[in-house]
N, C-alpha and C positions, 0 to 999 in steps of 0.2 A: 630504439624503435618501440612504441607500443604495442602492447600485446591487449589483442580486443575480449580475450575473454580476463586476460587478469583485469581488464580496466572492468568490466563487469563486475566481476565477483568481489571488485576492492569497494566499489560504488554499493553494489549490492552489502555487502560486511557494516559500512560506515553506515548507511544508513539504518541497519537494522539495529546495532549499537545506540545507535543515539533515539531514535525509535523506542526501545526499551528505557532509558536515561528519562523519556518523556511519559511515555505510560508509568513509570514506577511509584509503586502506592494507589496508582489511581483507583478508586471502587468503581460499583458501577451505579452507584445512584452520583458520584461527582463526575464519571464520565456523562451524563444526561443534564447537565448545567446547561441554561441555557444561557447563551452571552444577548446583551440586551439589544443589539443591533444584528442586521442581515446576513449573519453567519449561523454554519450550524454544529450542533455540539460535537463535543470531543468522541463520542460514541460515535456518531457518525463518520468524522476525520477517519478514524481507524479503519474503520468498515468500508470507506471511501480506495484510501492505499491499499488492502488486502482485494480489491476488486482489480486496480491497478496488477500489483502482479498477477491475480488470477485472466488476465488479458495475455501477459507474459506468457503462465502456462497454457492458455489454448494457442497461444502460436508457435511453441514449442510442441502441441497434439498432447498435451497432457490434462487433467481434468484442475479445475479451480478446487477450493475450497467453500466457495461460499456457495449456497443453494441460489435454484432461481428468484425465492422469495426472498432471500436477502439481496442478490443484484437489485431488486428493484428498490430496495432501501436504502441501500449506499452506493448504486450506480451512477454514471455521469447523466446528469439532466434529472435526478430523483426529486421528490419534493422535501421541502425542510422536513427534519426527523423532530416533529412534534408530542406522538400516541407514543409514550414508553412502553406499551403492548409490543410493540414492533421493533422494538429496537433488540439486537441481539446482546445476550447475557456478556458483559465487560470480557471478564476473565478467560470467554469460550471464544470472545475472539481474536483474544492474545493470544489464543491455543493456535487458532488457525492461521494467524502471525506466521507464528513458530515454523505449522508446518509448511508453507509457504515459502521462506527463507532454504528449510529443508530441500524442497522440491526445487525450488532456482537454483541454488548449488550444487547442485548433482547434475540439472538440466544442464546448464553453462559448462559444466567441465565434459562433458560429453559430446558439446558441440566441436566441430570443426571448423578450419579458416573459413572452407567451402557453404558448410552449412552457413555461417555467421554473414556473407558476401550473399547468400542466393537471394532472388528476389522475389518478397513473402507480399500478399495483398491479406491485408486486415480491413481497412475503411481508407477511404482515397484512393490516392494511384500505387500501386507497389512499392515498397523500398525495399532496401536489404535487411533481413530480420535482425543484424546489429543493431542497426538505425531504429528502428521499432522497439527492443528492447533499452534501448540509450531513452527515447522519448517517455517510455513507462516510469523509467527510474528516474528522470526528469518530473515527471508529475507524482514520483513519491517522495521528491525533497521537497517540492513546494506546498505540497500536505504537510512535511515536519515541519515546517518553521510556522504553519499556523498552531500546532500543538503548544508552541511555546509559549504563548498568552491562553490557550485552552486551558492550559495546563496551572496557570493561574487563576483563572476565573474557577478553576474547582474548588478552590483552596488551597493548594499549597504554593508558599510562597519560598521559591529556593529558586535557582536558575542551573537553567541545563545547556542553554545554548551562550 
């Protein structure tokens, strides 16, 4: 029988592994690459998934990491990250990575079958807060695997996925 928080916390582990496998080395003048077509930089991507689970921790009642002034940066529906004025410093926000992964890990083992089954309203109709948390981390693989040509267009040329 599966168990909804190890599947959590296995999904959440794998992806923050190879998450790190992708950022590694990167600066942050090669996180600010721009690719020559309608995508946007790897700085961005980052800032994008760390919004992701900071979605996670407000439905868990916990606080995000990213300011409001960065939501609107790397938020869903933001506009291309153009002005590198605006863009948050690489490194600072591998920090906030970090604490993120921290925070989901401790949040998920805390929960119960109950809490994980109740039904949580975010945006749309309610689902059960597993389902919600399943979808976030759904939308933070398909973030990683755009990293993986990012992650080429900075320069380096190795593979990780």
């Amino acid at each position: 029988m599966v168990n909804p928080k190890e599947t959590l916390l296995n999904s959440l582990k794998r992806c923050n592994r190879i998450l790190h496998d992708e950022i590694k080395d990167i600066t942050h003048a090669e996180s600010l690459v721009q690719p020559p077509y309608n995508v946007n930089k790897l700085n961005w991507v980052l800032g994008h998934i760390i919004t992701a689970r900071d979605n996670s921790l407000r439905l868990l009642h916990l606080p995000g990491q990213l300011s409001e002034a960065e939501r609107l940066v790397y938020g869903h529906g933001s506009q291309p990250l153009t002005d590198p004025q605006t863009a948050t410093d690489f490194a600072v926000l591998v920090e906030k990575l970090d604490c993120t992964f921290e925070q989901l890990t401790h949040a998920i083992n805390s929960l119960s079958d109950e809490d994980l089954s109740a039904s949580t309203p975010y945006f749309g109709p309610p689902q059960p807060l597993f389902d919600w948390l399943v979808f976030f981390q759904w939308e933070e693989t398909y973030h990683i695997g755009q990293l993986d040509l990012l992650r080429q267009m900075s320069g380096k040329n190795d593979k990780i996925i």
